[in-house]
LUMLO-746316 format. One record per residue (C-alpha): residue in three letters; x negated, y negated, z. Coordinates in steps of 0.2 Angstrom, whole numbers, plus 2048, in hexadecimal, padded with zeros to 3 digits. Each point is the difference from the previous one (the first is absolute). Example, Ala and Ser with C-alpha at 12.3 -4.5 7.8 and 13.67 -1.06 7.14 Angstrom:
<nodes>
ala7C2816827ser7FA7EF7FD
</nodes>
This chain:
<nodes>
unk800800800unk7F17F3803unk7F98037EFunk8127F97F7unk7FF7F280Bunk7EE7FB7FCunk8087FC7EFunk80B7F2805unk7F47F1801unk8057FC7EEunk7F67EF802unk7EE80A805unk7FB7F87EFunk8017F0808unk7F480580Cunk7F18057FAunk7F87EC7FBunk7CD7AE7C2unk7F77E07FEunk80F80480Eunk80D7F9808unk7FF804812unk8117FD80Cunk7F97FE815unk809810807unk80F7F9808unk801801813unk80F80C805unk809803810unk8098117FEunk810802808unk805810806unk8128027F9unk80980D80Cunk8058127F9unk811806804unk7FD80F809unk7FE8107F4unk80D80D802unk7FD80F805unk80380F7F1unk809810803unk7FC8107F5unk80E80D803unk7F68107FAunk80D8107FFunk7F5811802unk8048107FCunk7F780F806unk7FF8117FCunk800809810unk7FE8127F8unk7ED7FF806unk8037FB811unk80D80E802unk7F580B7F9unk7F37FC810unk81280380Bunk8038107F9unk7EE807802unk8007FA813unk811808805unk801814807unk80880B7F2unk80380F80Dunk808800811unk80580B80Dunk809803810unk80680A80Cunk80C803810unk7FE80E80Dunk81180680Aunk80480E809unk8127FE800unk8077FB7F0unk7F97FC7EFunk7EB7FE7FEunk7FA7FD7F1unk7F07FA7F3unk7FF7F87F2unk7F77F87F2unk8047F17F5unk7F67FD7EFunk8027F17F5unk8017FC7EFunk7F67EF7FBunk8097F0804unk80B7F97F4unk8007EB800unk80D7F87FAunk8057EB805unk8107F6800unk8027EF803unk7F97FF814unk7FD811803unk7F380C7F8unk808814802unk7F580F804unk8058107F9unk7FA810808unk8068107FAunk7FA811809unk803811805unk7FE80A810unk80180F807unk809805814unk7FD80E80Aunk80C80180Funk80380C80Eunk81180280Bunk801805814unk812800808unk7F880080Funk7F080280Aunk7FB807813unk7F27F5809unk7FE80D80Funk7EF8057FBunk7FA7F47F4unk8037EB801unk8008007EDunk80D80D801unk8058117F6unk80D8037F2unk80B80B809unk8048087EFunk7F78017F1unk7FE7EF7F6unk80A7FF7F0unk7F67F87F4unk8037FA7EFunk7F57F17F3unk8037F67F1unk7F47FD7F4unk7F580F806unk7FC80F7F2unk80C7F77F6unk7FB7EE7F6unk8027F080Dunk80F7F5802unk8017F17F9unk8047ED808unk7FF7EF7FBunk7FB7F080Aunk8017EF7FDunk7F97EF809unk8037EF7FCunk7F37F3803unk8037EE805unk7EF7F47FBunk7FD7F080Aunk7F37F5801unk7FB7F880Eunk7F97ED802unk7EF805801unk7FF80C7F5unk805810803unk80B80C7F8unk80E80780Eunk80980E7FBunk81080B806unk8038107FBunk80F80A803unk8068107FBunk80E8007F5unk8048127F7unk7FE811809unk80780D7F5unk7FE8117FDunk8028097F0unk803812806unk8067FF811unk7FA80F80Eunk80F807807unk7FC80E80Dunk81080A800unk7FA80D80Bunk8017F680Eunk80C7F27FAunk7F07F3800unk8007F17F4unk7EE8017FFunk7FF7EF7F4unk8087F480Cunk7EF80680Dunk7F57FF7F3unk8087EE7FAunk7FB7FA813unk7ED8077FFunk7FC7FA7EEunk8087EF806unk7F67FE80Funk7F08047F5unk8057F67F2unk8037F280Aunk7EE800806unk7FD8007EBunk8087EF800unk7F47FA810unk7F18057F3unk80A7F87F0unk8007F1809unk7EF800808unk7F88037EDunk80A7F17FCunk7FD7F580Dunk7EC804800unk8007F97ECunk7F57EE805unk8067F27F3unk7FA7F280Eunk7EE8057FCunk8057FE7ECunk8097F2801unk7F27F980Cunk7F48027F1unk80A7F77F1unk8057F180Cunk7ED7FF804unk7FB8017EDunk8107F37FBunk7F77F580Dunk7F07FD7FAunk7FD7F67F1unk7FB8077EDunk7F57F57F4unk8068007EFunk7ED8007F7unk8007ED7F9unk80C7F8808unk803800814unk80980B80Bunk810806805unk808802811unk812809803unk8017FA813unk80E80D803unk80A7FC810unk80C80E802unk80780E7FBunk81180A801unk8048137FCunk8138057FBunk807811806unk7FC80F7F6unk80A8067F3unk8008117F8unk8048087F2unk7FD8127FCunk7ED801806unk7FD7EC7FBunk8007F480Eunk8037ED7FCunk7FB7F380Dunk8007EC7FAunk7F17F7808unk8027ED801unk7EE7F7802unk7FF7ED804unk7F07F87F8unk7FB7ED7FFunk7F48027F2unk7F27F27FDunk7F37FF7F2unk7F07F6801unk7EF7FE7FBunk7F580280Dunk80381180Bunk80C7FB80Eunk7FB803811unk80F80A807unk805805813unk803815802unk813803801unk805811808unk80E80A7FCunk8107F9807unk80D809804unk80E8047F2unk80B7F37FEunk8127FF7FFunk8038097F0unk80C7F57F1unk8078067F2unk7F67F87F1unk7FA8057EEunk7F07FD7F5unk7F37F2803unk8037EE803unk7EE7F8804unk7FA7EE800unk7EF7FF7FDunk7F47EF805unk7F27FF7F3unk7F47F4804unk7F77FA7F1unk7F07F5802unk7FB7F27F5unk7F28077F9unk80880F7F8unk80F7F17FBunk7F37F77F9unk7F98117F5unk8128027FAunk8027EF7F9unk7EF7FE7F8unk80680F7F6unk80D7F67F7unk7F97EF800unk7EA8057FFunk7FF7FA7EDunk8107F77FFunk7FD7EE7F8unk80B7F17FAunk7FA7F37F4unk8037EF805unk7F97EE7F5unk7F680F7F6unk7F7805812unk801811802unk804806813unk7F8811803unk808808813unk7F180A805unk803804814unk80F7FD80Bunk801802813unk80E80180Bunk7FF7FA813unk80E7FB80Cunk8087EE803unk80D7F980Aunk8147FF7FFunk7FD8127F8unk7F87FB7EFunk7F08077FBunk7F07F77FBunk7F88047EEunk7EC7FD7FBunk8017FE7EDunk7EF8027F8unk8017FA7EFunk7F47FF7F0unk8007FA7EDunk7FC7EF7FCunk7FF7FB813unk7FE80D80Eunk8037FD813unk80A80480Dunk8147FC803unk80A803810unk8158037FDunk80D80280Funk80F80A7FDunk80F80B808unk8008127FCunk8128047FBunk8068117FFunk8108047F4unk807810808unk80B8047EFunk7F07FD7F4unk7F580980Dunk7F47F27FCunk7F67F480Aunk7FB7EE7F9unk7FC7EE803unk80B7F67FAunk7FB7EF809unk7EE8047FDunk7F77EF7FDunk7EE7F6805unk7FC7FE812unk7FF7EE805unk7EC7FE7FEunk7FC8097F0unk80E7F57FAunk7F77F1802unk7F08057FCunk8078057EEunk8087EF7FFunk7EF7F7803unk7F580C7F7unk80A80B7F0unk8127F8802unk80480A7F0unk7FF81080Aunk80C7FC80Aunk80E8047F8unk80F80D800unk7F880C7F3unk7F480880Cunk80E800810unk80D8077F4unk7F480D7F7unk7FA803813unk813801805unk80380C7F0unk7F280E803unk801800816unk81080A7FEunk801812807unk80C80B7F8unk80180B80Cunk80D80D7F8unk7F280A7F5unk7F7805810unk810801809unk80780D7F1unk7F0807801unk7FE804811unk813808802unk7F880D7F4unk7F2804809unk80B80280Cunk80C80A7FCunk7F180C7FBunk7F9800811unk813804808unk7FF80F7F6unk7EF80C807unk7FB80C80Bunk7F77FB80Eunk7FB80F808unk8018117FAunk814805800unk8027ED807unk80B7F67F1unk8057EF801unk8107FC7F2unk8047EE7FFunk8077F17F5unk7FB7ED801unk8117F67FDunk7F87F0802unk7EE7F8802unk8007EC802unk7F67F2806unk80E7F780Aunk7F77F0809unk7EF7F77FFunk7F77F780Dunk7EF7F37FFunk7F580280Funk7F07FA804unk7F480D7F8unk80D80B7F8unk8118007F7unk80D80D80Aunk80980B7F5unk80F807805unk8078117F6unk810809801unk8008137F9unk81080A801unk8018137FBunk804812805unk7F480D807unk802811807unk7F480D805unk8018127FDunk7F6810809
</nodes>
C-alpha cells in the first residue's frame, strides 16, 4: 500500500531545481501567509483473505482420534473411540462453520446389580451381558458442527467463541438386549470432548499475532521514502480502524480504514516515532480520499520555467531580447520575486513581481499581473527606456504558465498502474484512480505549497 501512495506527489517535477544592464536586488520582507490547516485523508482499504492456509495450520494441530471410558459396577460401563474425518470450513455472514464428520465404535457391558461384601469395587452378582457397535463390524457414523464468532479486540487481538452446534449420528447404536439407547451416552461423552476441541479451535485462533504485523507496516508507513531526484515523502498516519470479519465460504473480508496526513518535501523531514494506537472506532467508508501537501522549492520552480522561457526572445525597435536564466524567490502579499537574465543586443539583469494564480478548471498555474519591480523600473527608464516596455512582461506573462493537466493525466496513469501489482508473493493490490487534482496553491517563503486531492478505489486480496 505505501508503494501506490509514493505515486501521488504529482508535482515532484517541481522539486527537483551578456555591456549589461544590471537592476540592485530589491530588498524584500517576506510575509508568511498562514495555511489553512491540511485535512487529514482517509483510505478505506477492503481486504479479502484466503483463510484455506491458516485452516490448514488448524487442522494439522487438532487430535483426529479420541477415546473414553466409564467403569460401573451396577449398570451400564462402557469404552469408546471417536475418529474424525478432516474439518470441513465453510463461512456465512458473521460466523465461520466447522464441519466434522466421523465414525466410532462402543463397547458396553450391563450389571443389574452388584454385591460389595468382599470387594469395595463390588462383584456382578450375575454374569455381565455385553453387547458393542462398531466392533467386527465397520464403525458408525456422526456428524458435528461448530460455529465460530470472530471479534477483534482494541488492541489487537482476535477473540473468538466457539460453540457446538450439530451432533448427529448417522447410524444410531441401539442396544436392544438390554433396552439401552447407547447414542444418547455416547452423544454426552463426544460432547464433553468435543467441547474441549472448541477450547483448542479457539486458542489456535486467538494465538494468530496481527499486533506484531500491524506494528511493522505502521512503523514502515512512518518513516519517510525519498523519491531519487526529487525529496521525500511522509504518510504521517494517525489512526487506524478494523471492521468485523466477514465470511464467505473459506474468504474472510475485513475493511481497514487508515487515517494519514501526508506531506511531501525536499529535504528529509525529521519525524517523532508514533506507536501503534489502539484501533479506532471503525466507520463505514469506501476507496481513498487523500490530500496531499507538496512543498515545492524555488529552485526546482525556477528549473521548470527556464524550460519554457531559456531561449525565448522578443524583438523590440529591432533589439533582439534573448531570456537566458530565470530565478524564482519569495515576496510579500503572496507574489513571487523573478531574476530575469537577459541577452541580445543588451544583456543584464531584470527583477519582476507577480502573484502566482492557479486555475483549478485549466489545472494551470500563471501570472497574470506579472510586471517590473519598482527599481529595475527606474533604472530602465534612466538607462534603455526602450526595454521597458509590455513585450517582454507580456512574452514573460505568456511562457510562465503551468499547464498542469499533462502531468496531471500523466500521473493518473501511472497510477492506475501502480494500483494494479503484487506486492508480496500471493499479496495483490486492485485499484482505480477516479480523480488526481492540484486543488489549491500557496507562496511561502522558500517554497510554494501544493496542495493535491486524489480520489480512487483500492482493495487488497490474499
Amino acid at each position: 500500500m505505501k508503494n501506490y501512495l509514493l505515486l501521488l506527489v504529482p508535482f515532484a517535477f517541481l522539486i527537483s531545481c551578456k555591456s549589461t544592464i544590471v537592476s540592485v536586488p530589491p530588498v524584500i520582507i517576506v510575509q508568511e501567509i498562514p495555511i489553512p490547516i491540511q485535512k487529514e485523508s482517509s483510505i478505506a482499504l477492503p481486504i479479502k483473505i484466503n483463510l484455506q492456509p491458516y485452516f490448514s495450520e488448524t487442522e494439522k494441530a487438532l487430535p483426529k482420534t479420541f477415546n473414553g471410558k466409564e467403569d460401573n459396577c451396577e449398570g451400564v460401563s462402557y469404552t469408546y473411540k471417536f475418529i474424525r474425518n478432516p474439518i470441513q470450513f465453510d463461512g456465512k455472514g458473521d460466523l465461520m462453520y466447522f464441519e466434522v464428520d466421523g465414525k466410532y465404535s462402543l463397547n458396553l457391558n450391563y450389571c443389574p446389580e452388584c454385591t460389595y461384601l468382599l470387594d469395595k469395587k463390588g462383584n456382578c452378582i450375575v454374569p455381565r451381558v455385553y453387547a458393542s457397535c462398531g466392533v467386527g463390524e465397520p464403525m458408525r457414523k456422526l456428524s458435528v458442527g461448530y460455529a465460530t464468532n470472530f471479534l477483534i479486540t482494541p488492541d489487537f487481538k482476535f477473540k473468538t467463541k466457539t460453540d457446538l452446534k450439530k451432533f448427529e449420528t448417522v447410524d444410531p447404536c441401539e442396544i436392544t438386549i438390554f433396552s439401552y439407547d447407547a447414542t444418547s451416552k455416547l452423544k454426552k461423552e463426544v460432547t464433553a470432548v468435543l467441547k474441549d476441541l472448541e477450547k483448542t479451535i479457539d486458542n489456535e485462533i486467538a494465538s494468530i499475532d496481527i499486533k506484531s504485523e500491524l506494528q511493522e507496516v505502521w512503523k514502515s508507513l512512518s518513516e519517510s521514502s525519498a523519491i531519487d531526484g526529487y525529496g521525500f515523502l511522509s504518510l504521517q498516519p494517525k489512526a487506524l480502524s478494523l471492521s468485523d470479519i466477514r465470511f464467505e465460504n473459506k474468504t474472510a473480508f475485513i475493511d481497514l480504514n487508515l487515517t494519514i496526513q501526508p506531506i511531501f518535501t525536499t529535504e528529509k523531514p525529521l519525524l517523532k516515532e508514533v506507536k501503534l494506537p489502539n484501533l479506532s472506532e471503525h466507520k463505514k467508508a469506501k476507496g481513498f480520499n487523500i490530500e496531499l501537501d507538496a512543498i515545492a522549492s524555488y529552485d526546482s520552480l525556477s528549473s521548470i520555467m527556464n524550460k519554457s522561457i531559456q531561449g525565448q526572445s522578443v524583438m523590440i525597435k529591432k533589439n533582439e531580447v534573448i531570456f537566458k536564466k530565470l530565478e524564482v524567490h519569495g515576496a510579500s502579499n503572496k507574489q513571487l520575486q523573478l531574476k530575469l537574465e537577459f541577452d541580445g543586443n543588451k544583456s543584464g539583469v531584470l527583477y519582476l513581481i507577480g502573484t502566482p494564480t492557479f486555475n483549478a478548471e485549466k489545472q494551470s498555474i500563471s501570472f497574470p499581473d506579472l510586471a517590473f519591480e519598482l527599481e529595475s523600473k527606474n533604472i530602465l527608464l534612466k538607462s534603455a527606456k526602450w526595454l521597458f516596455t509590455d513585450k517582454i512582461t507580456n512574452a514573460m506573462r505568456e511562457q510562465a504558465v503551468f499547464d498542469i493537466a499533462p502531468y496531471m493525466k500523466e500521473m493518473k496513469g501511472t497510477l492506475q498502474q501502480e494500483l494494479n501489482t503484487e506486492l508480496t508473493k500471493g499479496v495483490f493490490l486492485k485499484g482505480k484512480a477516479e480523480t488526481l487534482e492540484l486543488r489549491e496553491i500557496f507562496p511561502g517563503k522558500d517554497a510554494l505549497l501544493l496542495r493535491i486531492n486524489t480520489k480512487g478505489n483500492l482493495k487488497l486480496e490474499m
